[in-house]
C-alpha positions as CSV (number, residue, x, y, z in Angstrom):
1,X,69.0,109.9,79.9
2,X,70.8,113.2,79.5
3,X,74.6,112.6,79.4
4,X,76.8,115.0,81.7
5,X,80.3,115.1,80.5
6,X,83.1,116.4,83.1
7,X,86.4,115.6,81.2
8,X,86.9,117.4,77.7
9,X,85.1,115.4,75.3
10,X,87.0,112.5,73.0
11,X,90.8,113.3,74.9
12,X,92.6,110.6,74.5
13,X,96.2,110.6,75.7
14,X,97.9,108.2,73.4
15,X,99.6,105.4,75.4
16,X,103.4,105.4,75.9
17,X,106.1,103.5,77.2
18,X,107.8,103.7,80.3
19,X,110.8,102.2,79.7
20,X,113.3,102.7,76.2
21,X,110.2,104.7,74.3
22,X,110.3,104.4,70.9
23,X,112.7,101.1,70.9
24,X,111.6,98.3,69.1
25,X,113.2,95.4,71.0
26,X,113.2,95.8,74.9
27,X,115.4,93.4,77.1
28,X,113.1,93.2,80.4
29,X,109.4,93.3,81.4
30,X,107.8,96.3,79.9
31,X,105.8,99.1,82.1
32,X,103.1,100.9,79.9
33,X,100.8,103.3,80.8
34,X,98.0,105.6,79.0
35,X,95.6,108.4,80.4
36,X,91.9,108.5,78.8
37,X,88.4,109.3,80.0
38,X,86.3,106.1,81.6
39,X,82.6,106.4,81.2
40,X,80.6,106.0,84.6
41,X,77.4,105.8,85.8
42,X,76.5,107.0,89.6
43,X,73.5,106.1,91.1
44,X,72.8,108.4,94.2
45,X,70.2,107.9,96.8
46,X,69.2,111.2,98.8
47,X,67.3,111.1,102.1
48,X,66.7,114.4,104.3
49,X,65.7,114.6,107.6
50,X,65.5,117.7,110.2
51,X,63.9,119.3,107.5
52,X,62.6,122.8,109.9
53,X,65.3,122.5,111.9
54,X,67.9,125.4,112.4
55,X,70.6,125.9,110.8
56,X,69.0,123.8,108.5
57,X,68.2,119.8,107.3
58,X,70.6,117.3,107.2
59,X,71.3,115.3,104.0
60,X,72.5,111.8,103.6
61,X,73.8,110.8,100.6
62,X,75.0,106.8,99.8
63,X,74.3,105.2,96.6
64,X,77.3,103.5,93.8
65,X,78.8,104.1,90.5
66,X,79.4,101.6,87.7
67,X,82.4,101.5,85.8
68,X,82.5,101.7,81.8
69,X,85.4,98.9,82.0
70,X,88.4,97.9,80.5
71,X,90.2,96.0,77.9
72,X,93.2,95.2,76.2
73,X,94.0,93.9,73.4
74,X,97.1,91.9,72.0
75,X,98.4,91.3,68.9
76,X,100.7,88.5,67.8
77,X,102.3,88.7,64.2
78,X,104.9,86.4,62.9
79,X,106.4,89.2,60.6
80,X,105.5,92.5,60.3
81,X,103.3,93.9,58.0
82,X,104.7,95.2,54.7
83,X,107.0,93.1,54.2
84,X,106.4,89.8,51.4
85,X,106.6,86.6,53.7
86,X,103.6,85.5,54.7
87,X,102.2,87.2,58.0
88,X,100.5,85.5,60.7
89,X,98.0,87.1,62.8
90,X,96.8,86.2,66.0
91,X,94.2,88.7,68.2
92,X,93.0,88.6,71.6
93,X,91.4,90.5,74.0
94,X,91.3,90.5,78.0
95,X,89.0,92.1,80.0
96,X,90.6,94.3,83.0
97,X,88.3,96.1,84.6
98,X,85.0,94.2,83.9
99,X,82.2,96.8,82.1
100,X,79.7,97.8,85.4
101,X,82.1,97.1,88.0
102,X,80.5,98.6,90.9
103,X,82.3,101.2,93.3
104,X,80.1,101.8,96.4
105,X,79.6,105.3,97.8
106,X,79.1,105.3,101.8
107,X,76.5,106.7,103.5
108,X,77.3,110.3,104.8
109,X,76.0,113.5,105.8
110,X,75.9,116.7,104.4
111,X,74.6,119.8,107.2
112,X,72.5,123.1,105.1
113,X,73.0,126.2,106.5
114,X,69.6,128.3,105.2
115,X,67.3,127.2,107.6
116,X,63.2,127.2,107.5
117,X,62.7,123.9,105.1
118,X,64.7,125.3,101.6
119,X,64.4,123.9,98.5
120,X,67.7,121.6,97.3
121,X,69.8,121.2,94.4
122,X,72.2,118.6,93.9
123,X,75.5,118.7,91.6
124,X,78.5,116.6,90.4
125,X,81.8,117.6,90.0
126,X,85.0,116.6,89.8
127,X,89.0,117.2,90.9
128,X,89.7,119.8,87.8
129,X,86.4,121.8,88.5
130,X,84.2,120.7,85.4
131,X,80.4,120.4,86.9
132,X,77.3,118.9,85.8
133,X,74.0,121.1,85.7
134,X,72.1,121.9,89.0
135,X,69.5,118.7,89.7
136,X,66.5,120.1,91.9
137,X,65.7,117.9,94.7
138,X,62.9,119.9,96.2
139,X,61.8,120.2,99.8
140,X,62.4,117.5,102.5
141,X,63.4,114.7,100.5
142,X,62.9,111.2,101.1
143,X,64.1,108.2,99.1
144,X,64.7,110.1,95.9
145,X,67.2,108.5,93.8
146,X,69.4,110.8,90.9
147,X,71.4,108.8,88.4
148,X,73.5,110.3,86.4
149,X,76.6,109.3,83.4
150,X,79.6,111.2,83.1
151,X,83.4,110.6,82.6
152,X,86.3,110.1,84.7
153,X,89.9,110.9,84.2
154,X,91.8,107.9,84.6
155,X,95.2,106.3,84.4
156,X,95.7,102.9,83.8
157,X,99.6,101.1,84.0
158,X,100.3,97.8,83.7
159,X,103.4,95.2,83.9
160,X,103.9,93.1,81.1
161,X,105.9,89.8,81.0
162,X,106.6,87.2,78.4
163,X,107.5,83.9,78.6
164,X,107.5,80.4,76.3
165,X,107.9,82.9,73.4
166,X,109.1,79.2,71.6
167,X,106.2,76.8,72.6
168,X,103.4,76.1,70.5
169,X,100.6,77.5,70.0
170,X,102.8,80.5,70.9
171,X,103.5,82.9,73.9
172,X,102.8,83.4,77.6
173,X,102.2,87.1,78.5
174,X,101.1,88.0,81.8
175,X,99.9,91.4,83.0
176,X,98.9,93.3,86.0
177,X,98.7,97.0,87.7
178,X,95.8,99.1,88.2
179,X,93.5,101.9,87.0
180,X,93.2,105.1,88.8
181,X,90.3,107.9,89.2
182,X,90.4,111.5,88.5
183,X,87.6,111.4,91.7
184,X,83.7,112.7,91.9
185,X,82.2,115.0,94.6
186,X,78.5,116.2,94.6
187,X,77.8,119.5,96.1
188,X,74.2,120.4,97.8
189,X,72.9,123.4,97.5
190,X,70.6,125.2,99.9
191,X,67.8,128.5,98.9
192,X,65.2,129.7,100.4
193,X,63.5,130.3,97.5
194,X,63.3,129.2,93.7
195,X,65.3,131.1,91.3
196,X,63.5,133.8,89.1
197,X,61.2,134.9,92.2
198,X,60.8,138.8,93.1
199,X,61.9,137.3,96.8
200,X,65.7,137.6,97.7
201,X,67.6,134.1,97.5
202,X,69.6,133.2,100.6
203,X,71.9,130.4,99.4
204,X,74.5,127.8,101.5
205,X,76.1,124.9,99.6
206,X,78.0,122.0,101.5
207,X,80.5,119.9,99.3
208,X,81.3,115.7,100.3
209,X,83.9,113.7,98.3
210,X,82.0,110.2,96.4
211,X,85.1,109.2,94.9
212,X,88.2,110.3,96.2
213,X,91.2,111.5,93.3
214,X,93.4,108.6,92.6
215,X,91.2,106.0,93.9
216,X,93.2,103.0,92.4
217,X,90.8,100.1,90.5
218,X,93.5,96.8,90.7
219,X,94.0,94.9,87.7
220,X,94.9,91.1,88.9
221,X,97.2,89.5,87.6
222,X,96.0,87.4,84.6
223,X,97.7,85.2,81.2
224,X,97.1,85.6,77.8
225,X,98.4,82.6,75.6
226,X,99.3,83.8,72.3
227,X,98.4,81.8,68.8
228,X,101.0,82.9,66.1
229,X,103.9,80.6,67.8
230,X,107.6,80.9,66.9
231,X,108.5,84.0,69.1
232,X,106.2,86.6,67.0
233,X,105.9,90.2,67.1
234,X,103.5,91.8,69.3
235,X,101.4,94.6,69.4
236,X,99.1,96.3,72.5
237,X,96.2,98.6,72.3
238,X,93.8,99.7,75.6
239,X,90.0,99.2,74.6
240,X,87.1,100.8,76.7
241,X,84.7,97.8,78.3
242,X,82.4,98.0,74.9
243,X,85.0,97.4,72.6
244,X,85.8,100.9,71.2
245,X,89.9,101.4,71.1
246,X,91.7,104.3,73.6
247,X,94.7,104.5,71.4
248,X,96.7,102.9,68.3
249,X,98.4,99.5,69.0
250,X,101.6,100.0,70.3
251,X,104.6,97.8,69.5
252,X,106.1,96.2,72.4
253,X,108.8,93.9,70.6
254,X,109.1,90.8,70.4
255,X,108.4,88.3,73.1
256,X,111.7,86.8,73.7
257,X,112.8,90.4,74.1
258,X,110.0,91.4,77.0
């Protein structure tokens, strides 16, 4: 399947910290948050009716659109790297936003404007403008089903909290917030004719919103026991839902200090 790409390809904003940036021990729950481009997957179903009607056929579109998911991934170290002692290295990762998550899209209607049965194209865009290529629909369509994967802007932030930082096998961090959407529309457009004909094109396009910008995706709030014990150092880094990493593990301290 031909991959439609709205975002700039491979931008990765590199993840930051909302509170004290760039210190190494932080005395409070930590606020992090980091910008990257989701993969998704719509599935649109387009039905048509009033086809020779004037000003022109309605269209209904409804359908859904999987999400490429979210992870992240903690690190617990006993000493930091570099140094002689021994280090001790624990890894784990949490699933937030589960890869495939569905989002549906509601049924609604979208009014042409051309008249006397014109042929229809369907096309994806999104909130900064970047559009996929023109999908004919034809004439009258009934049923017809147009997938389609692209990428979304999103933001993810999250709370972080530590706690047992002492306790064996090691420490309690908790985390929750949400993942928000750079928002998908599709736009119909409406000719009387095929392109590249000797015969004058009349052309009316209607726009509808899929995905609204800043459609929020809520992480719950989940643990994550640690396995390094003895109050370790510990890193974050945001994976996509298969496993490839957003951005480079960020140190958050360590977790008697979150």
């Amino acid at each position: 399947m031909k991959k439609t790409v709205f975002t700039r390809a491979g931008r990765i904003v590199a993840l930051w910290a909302l509170l004290n940036l760039g210190a190494p021990l932080v005395q409070a729950d930590q606020q992090i948050g980091a910008q990257f481009s989701m993969p998704m997957h719509v599935t649109t179903l387009v039905n048509e009716t009033g086809c020779d009607n004037s000003p022109g056929p309605q269209i209904t579109l409804e359908g859904e659109i999987a999400l490429g998911g979210l992870q992240v991934q903690l690190v617990f170290a006993n000493n930091v790297k570099g140094t002689h002692k021994t280090v001790v290295t624990f890894e784990t990762n949490v699933v937030l936003v589960p890869l495939g998550e569905k989002i549906v899209i509601p049924k609604q209607p979208v009014q042409g404007g051309v008249g006397g049965n014109p042929h229809i194209w369907l096309q994806f865009y999104n909130s900064q403008g970047n559009a996929s290529e023109e999908i004919y629909l034809g004439r009258c369509v009934q049923g017809l089903k147009v997938e389609r994967d692209c990428l979304s802007l999103a933001l993810a932030g999250m709370l972080i909290t530590g706690g047992d930082c002492n306790n064996n096998p090691g420490p309690y961090i908790t985390f929750e917030g949400d993942v928000k959407l750079s928002g998908l529309n599709a736009r119909i457009i409406f000719r009387n004719n095929l392109k590249g004909t000797h015969t004058k094109i009349v052309e009316t396009t209607a726009s509808v919103v899929i995905l609204p910008e800043g459609t929020p995706v809520v992480i719950p709030k989940q643990p994550v026991l640690g396995g390094s014990g003895g109050n370790p150092l510990i890193w974050i880094r945001l994976l996509q839902g298969n496993g490839l990493p957003i951005n480079d593990p960020y140190f958050l301290g360590r977790c008697v200090q979150l």
